[in-house]
Residue frames relative to the residue before (quaternion, step in Angstrom):
aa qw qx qy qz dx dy dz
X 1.0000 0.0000 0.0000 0.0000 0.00 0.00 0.00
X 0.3863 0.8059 -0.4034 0.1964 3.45 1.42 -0.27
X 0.6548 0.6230 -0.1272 0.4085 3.05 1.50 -1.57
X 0.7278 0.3064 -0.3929 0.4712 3.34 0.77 -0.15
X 0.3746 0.6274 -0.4762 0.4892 3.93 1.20 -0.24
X 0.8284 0.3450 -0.1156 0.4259 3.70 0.30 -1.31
X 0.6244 0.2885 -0.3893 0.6127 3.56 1.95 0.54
X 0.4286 0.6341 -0.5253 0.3718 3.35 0.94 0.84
X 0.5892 0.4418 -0.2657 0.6221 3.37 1.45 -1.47
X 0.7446 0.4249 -0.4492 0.2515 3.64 0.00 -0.54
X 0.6658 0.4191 -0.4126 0.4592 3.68 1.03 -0.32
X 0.4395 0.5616 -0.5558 0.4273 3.63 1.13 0.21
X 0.7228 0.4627 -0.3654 0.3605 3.60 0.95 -1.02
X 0.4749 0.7427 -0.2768 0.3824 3.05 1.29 -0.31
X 0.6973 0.5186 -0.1220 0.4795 3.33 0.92 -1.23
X 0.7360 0.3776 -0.0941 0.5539 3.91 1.56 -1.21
X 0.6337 0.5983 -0.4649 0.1562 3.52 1.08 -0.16
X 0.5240 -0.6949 0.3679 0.3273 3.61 -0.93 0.96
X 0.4317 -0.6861 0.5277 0.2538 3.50 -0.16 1.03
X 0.2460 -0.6700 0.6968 0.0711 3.59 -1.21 1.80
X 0.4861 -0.6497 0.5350 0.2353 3.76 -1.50 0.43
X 0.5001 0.6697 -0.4373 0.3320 3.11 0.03 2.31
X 0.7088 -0.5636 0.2146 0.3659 2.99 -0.41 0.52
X 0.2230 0.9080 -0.3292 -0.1319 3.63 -0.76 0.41
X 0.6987 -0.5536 0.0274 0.4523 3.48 -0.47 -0.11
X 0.6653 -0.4990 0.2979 0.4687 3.55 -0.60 0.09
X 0.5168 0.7055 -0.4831 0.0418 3.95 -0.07 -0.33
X 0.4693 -0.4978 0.6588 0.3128 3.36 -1.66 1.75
X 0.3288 -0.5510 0.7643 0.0646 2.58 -2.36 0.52
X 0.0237 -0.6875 0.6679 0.2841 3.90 -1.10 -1.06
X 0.2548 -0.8292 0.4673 0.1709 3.39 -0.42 1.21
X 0.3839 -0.7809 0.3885 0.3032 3.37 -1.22 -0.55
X 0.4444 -0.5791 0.3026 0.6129 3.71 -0.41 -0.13
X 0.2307 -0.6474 0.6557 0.3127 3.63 -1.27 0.77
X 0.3818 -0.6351 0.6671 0.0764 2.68 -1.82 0.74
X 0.7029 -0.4171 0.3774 0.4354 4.05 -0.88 0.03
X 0.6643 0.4736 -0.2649 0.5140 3.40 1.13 -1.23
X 0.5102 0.5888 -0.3804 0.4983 3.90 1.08 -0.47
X 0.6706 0.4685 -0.3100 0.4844 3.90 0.54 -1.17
X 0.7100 0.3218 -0.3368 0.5282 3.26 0.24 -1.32
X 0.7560 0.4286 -0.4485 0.2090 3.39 -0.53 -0.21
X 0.3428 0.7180 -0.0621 0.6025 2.94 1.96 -0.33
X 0.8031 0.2594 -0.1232 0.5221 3.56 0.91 -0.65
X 0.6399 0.5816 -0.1965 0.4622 2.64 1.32 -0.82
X 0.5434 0.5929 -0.2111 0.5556 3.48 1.70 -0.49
X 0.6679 0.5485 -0.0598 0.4995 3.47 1.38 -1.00
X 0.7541 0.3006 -0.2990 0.5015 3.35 1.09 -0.53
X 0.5694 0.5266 -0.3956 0.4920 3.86 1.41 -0.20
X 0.5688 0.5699 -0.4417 0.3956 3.59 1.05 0.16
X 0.2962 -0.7799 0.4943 0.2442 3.39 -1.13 0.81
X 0.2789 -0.7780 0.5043 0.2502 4.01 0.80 1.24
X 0.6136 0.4156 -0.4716 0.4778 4.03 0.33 -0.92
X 0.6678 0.5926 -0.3459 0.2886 3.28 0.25 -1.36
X 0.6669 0.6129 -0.1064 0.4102 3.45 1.18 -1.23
X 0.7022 0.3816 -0.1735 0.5755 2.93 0.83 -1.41
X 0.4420 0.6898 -0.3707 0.4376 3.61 0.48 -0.19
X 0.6702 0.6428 -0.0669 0.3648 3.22 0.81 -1.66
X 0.8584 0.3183 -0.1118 0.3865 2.42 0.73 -1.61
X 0.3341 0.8717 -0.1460 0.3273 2.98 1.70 -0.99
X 0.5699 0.7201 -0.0053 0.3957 2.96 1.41 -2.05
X 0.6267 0.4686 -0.0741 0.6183 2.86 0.15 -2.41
X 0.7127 0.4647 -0.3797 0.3632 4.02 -0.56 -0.74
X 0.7537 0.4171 -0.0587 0.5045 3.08 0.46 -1.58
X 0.3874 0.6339 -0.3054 0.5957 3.59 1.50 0.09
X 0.7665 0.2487 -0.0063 0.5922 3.76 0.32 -1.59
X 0.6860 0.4984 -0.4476 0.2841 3.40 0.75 0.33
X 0.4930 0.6791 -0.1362 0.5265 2.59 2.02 -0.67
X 0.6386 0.5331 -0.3607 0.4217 3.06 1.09 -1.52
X 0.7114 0.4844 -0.3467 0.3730 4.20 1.00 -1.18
X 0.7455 0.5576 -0.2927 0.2185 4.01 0.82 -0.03
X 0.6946 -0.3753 0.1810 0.5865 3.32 -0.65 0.49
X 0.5239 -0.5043 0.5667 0.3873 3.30 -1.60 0.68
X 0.7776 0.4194 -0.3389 0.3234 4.05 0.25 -1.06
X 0.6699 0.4368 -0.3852 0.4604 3.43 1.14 -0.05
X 0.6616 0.2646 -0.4753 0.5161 3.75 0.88 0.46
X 0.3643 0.7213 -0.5208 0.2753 3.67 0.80 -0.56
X 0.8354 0.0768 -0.0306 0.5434 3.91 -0.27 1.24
X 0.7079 0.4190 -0.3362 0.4586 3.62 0.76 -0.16
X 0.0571 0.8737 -0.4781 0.0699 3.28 0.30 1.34
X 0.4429 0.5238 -0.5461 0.4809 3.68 1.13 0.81
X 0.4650 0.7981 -0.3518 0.1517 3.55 0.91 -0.84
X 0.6476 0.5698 -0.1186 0.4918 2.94 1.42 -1.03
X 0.7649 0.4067 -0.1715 0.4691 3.20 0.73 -1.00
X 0.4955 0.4962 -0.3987 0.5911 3.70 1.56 -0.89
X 0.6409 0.5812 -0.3610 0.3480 3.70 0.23 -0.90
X 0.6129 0.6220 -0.2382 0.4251 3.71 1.57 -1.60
X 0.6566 0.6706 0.0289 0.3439 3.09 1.33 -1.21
X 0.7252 0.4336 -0.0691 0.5303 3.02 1.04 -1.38
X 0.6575 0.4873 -0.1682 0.5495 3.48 1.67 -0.91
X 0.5363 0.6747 -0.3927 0.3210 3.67 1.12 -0.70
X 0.6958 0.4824 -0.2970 0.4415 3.91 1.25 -0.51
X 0.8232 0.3672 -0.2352 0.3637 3.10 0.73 -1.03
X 0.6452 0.6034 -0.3058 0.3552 3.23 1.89 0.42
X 0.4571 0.7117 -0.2442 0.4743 2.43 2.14 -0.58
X 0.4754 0.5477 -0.2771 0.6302 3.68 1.33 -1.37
X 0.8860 0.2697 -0.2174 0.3083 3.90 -0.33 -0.18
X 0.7075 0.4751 -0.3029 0.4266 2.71 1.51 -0.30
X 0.5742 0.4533 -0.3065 0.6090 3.44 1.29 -0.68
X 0.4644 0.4683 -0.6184 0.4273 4.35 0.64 0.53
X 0.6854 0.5852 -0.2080 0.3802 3.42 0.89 -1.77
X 0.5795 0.5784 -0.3189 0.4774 3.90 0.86 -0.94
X 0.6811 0.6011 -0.1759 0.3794 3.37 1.05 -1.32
X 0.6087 0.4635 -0.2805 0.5797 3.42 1.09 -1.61
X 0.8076 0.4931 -0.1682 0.2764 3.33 0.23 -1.16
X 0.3837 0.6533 -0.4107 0.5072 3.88 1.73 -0.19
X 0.6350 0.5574 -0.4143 0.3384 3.31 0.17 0.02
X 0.5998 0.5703 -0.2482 0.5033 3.18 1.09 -1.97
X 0.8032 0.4747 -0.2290 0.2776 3.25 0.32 -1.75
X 0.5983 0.5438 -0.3352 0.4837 3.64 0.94 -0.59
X 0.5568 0.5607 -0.2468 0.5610 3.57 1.54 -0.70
X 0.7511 0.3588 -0.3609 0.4206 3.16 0.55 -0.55
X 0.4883 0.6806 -0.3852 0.3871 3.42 1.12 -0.42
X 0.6578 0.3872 -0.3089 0.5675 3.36 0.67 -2.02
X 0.6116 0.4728 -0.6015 0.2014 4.20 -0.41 -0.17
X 0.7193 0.4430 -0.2158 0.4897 3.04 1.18 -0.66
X 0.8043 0.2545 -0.2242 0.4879 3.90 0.48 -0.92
X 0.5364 -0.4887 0.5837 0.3644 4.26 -1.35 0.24
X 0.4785 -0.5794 0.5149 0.4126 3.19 -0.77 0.00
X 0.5728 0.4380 -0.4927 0.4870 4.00 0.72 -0.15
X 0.4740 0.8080 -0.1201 0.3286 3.37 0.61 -0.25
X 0.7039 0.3661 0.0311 0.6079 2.70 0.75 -2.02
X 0.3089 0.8951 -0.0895 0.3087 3.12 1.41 -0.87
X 0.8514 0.2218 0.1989 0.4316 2.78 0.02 -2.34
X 0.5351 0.5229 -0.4172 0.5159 3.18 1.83 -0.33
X 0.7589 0.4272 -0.2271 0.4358 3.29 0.71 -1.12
X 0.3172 0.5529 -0.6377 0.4324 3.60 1.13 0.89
X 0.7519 0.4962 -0.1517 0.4068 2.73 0.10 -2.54
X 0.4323 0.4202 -0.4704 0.6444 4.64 0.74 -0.08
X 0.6730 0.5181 -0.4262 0.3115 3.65 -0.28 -1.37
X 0.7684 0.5519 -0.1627 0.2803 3.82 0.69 -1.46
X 0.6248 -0.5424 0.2775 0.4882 3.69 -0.49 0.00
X 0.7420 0.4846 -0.2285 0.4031 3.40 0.90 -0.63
X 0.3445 0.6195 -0.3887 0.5886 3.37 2.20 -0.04
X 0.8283 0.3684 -0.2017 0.3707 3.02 0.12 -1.20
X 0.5721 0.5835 -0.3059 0.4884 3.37 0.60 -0.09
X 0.5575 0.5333 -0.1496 0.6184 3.48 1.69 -0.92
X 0.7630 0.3611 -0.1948 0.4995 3.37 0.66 -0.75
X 0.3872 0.6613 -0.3672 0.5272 3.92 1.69 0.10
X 0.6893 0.5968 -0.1858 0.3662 2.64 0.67 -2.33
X 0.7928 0.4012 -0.2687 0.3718 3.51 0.24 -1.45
X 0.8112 0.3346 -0.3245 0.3530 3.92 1.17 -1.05
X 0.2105 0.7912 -0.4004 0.4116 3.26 1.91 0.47
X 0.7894 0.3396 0.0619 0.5076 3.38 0.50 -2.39
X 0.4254 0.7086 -0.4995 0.2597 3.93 1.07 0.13
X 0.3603 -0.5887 0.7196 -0.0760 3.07 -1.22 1.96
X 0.3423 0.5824 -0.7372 0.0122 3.43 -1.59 1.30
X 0.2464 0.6495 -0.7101 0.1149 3.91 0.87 0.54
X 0.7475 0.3409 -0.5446 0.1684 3.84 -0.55 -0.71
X 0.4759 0.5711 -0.4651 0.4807 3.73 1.07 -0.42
X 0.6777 0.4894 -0.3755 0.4002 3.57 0.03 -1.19
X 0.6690 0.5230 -0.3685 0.3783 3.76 0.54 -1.05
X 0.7606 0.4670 -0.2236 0.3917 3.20 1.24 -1.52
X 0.6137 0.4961 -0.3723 0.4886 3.75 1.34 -0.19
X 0.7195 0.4529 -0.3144 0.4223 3.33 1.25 -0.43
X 0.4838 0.5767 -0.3352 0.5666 3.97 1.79 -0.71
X 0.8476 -0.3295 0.0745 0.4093 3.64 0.40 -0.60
X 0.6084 -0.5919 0.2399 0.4710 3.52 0.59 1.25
X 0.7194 0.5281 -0.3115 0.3264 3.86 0.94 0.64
X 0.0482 0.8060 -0.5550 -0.1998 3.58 0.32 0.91
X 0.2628 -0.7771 0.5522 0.1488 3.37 -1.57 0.71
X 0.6852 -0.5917 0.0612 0.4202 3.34 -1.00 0.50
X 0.5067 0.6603 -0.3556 0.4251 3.34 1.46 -0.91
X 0.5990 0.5200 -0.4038 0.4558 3.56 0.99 -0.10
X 0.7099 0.4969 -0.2403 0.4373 3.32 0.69 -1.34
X 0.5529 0.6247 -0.3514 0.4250 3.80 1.31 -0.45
X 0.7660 0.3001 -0.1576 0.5461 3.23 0.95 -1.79
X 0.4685 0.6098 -0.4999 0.3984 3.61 0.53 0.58
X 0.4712 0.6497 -0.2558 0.5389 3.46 1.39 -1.72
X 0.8467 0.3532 -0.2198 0.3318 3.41 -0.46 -1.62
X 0.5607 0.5299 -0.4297 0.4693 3.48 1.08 -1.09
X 0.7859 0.3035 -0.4496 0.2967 3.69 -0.02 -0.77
X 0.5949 0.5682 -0.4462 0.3525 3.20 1.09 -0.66
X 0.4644 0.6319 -0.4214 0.4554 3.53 0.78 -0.41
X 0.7449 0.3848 -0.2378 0.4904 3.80 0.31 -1.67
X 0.7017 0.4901 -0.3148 0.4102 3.60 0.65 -0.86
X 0.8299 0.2289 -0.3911 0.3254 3.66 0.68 -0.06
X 0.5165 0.6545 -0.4045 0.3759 3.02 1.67 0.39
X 0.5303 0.6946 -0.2759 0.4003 3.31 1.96 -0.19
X 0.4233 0.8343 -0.2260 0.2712 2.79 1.83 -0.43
X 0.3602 -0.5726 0.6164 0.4030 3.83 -0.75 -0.37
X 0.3951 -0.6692 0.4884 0.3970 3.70 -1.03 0.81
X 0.6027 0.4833 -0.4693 0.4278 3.83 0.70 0.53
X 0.6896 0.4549 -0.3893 0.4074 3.36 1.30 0.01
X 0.5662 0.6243 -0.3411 0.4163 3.21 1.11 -0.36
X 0.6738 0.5083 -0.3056 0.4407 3.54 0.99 -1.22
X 0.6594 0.4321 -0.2569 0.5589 3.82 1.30 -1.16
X 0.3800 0.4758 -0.5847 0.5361 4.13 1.02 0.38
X 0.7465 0.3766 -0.3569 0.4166 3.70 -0.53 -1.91
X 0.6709 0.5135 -0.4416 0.3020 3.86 0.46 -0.68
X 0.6889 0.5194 -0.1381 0.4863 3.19 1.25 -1.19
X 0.5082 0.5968 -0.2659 0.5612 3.48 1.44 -0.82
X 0.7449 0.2654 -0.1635 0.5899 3.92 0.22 -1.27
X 0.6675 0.3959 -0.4983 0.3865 4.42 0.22 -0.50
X 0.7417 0.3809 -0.2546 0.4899 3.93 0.84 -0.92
X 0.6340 -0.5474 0.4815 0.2579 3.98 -1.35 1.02
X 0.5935 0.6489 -0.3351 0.3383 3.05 1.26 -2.04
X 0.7684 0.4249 -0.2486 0.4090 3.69 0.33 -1.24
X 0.5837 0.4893 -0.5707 0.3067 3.51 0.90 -0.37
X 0.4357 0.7648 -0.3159 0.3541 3.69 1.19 -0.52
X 0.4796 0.7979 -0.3303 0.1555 3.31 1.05 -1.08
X 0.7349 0.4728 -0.1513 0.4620 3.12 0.96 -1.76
X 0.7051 0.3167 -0.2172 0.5961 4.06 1.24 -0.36
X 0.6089 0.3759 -0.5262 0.4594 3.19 1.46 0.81
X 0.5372 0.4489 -0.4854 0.5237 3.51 1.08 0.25
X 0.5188 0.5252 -0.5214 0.4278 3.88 0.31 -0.55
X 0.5714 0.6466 -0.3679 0.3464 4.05 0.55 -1.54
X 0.8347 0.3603 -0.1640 0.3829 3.14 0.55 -1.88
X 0.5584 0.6221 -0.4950 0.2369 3.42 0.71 -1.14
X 0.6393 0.4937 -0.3684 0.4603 3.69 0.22 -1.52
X 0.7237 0.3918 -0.4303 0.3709 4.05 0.05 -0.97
X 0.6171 0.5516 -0.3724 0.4199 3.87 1.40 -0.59
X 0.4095 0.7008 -0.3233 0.4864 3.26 1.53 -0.94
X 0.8604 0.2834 -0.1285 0.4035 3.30 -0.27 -1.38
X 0.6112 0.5016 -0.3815 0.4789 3.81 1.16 -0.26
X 0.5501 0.4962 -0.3942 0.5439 3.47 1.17 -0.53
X 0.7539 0.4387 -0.3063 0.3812 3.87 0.19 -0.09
X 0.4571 0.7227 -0.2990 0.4234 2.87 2.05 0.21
X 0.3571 -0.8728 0.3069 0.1283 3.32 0.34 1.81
X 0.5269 -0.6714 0.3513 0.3850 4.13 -0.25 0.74
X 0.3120 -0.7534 0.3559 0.4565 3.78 -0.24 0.05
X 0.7830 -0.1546 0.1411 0.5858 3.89 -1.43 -0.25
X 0.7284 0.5660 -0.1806 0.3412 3.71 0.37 -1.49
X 0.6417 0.5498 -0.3080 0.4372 3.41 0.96 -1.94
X 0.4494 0.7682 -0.2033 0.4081 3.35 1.14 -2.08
X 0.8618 0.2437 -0.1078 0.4316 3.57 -0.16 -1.31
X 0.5280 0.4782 -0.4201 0.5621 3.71 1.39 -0.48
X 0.7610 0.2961 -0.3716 0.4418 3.70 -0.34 -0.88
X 0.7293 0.3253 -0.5305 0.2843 3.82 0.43 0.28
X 0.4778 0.5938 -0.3958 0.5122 3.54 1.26 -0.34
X 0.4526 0.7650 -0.1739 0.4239 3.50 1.19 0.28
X 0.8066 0.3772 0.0123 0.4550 2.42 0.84 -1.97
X 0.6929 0.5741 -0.0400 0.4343 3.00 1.73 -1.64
X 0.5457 0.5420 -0.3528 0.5328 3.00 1.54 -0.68
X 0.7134 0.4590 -0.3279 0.4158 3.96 0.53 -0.61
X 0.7333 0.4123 -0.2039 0.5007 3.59 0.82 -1.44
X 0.3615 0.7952 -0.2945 0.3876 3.55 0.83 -0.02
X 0.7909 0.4159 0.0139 0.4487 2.87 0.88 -1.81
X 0.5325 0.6466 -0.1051 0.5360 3.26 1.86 -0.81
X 0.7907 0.4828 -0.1394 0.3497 3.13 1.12 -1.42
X 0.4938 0.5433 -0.2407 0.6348 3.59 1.71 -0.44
């Protein structure tokens, strides 16, 4: 039963990952009607997230695979490079990413209601609402896993879904092992006493495709020109 505990946290991760600037795959969805209980729960999912914390992260991972594409002699020894590079990118992604989150709150609350009732939705967003929600919802942007997307946006400007899945699962994985063994046991309790959670695993399926498609959400003229003046501003220095 572990596996669904650890696809509960993973469609939370699902719901908070900071969208990297790549390409992805196409996938239709069928939404649902959202209901009030759909938003709040939603929001409520949003405000236990730590977004710096995240973006950070993710930041990372980028600036990782940028690195990963340059000459060996221009990183060879320059171990700040990476991190000046984390750093330098952390605004102007941050500026794009929180445009994209926006457009895209809509879809995602939709995608929820296809899958949850609004009593439902509800009850998740009690049991999020509570200390041990929250702590769950730490856990997951604490333990957030996007290297296979990154590779794939950096390998060829195309993440696919099998990425976005085994990203999901990885964090869920880190996030409930981050746990306390008293949280985990009072998750499976809460996991196996409420319906809502049996859902979990077709509430991460819902989202993935809407994350999918927000990640292919392309930066605009401006965003574009910040995250290379970014780039250039770091590797530049390296390059002399």
């Amino acid at each position: 039963m572990k596996i669904l505990f650890k696809a509960s946290l993973a469609a939370l991760a699902a719901a908070m990952l900071s969208p990297l600037a790549a390409q992805a795959q196409d996938t239709a969805i069928q939404l649902g009607e959202v209901s009030e209980a759909h938003t709040r729960l939603h929001q409520v999912m949003e405000s236990g997230v730590d977004q710096d914390q995240v973006l950070t992260m993710s930041t990372n991972v980028v600036a990782q695979q940028i690195i990963a594409t340059l000459p060996a002699d221009m990183t060879e020894g320059n171990d700040t490079m990476q991190a000046e590079l984390a750093v330098a990118l952390k605004e102007p992604m941050r500026a794009y990413s929180t445009r994209i989150a926006a457009e895209y709150k809509p879809r995602m609350i939709a995608a929820m209601a296809s899958v949850l009732t609004a009593d439902e939705a509800d009850s998740m967003a009690d049991f999020y609402s509570s200390e041990l929600g929250q702590r769950a919802l730490a856990a997951s942007s604490a333990n957030l896993s996007v290297d296979a997307m990154a590779a794939d946006g950096m390998d060829d400007m195309k993440v696919n879904a099998e990425s976005v899945e085994r990203d999901l699962m990885e964090t869920g994985v880190r996030a409930f092992g981050a746990l306390s063994q008293a949280d985990r046991a009072e998750l499976m309790r809460v996991t196996l006493s409420n319906p809502a959670f049996l859902k979990m695993p077709d509430l991460q399926r819902a989202i993935s495709p809407v994350r999918a498609e927000m990640e292919s959400s392309p930066p605009t003229v401006d965003e574009a020109q910040a995250i290379q003046q970014a780039v250039v501003s770091v590797v530049s220095k390296y390059a002399q």
